[in-house]
N, C-alpha and C positions, 0 to 999 in steps of 0.2 A: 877326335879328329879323324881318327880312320874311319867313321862312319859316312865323312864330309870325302874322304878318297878314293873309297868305294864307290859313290855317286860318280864324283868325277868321271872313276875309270867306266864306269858301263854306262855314259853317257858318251865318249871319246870311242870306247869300241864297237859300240851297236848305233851310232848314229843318232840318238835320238836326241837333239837339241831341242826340239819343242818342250822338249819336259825342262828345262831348264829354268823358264820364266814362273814357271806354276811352282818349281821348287824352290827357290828367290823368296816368292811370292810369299808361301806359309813359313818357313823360316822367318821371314820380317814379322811376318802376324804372331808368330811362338815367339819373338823377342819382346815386343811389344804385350803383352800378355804378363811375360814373367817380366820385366821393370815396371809396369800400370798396376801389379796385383797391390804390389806392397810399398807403393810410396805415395803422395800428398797428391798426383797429379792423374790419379787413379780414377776418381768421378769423371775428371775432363774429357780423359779416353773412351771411358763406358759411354757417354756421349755424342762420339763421332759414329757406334755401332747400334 
């Protein structure tokens, strides 16, 4: 979780909000990845990529 407050903070002191959505973005892709690797609904995923 420090890694996730780190982000925060040099997103809050340098201003850069645009990076925000792209970091959202592959965070959701790296969840979706590790619950799709190893369970029954794993083919159905592989299929939307």
């Amino acid at each position: 979780m420090d890694f996730l407050k780190d982000i925060w903070g040099f997103l809050k002191v340098r201003k850069k909000w645009w990076l925000a959505p792209i970091i959202i973005i592959l965070l959701l892709l790296g969840i979706l990845l590790v619950i799709g690797g190893g369970s029954a609904i794993a083919p159905f995923i592989y299929t939307l990529f």
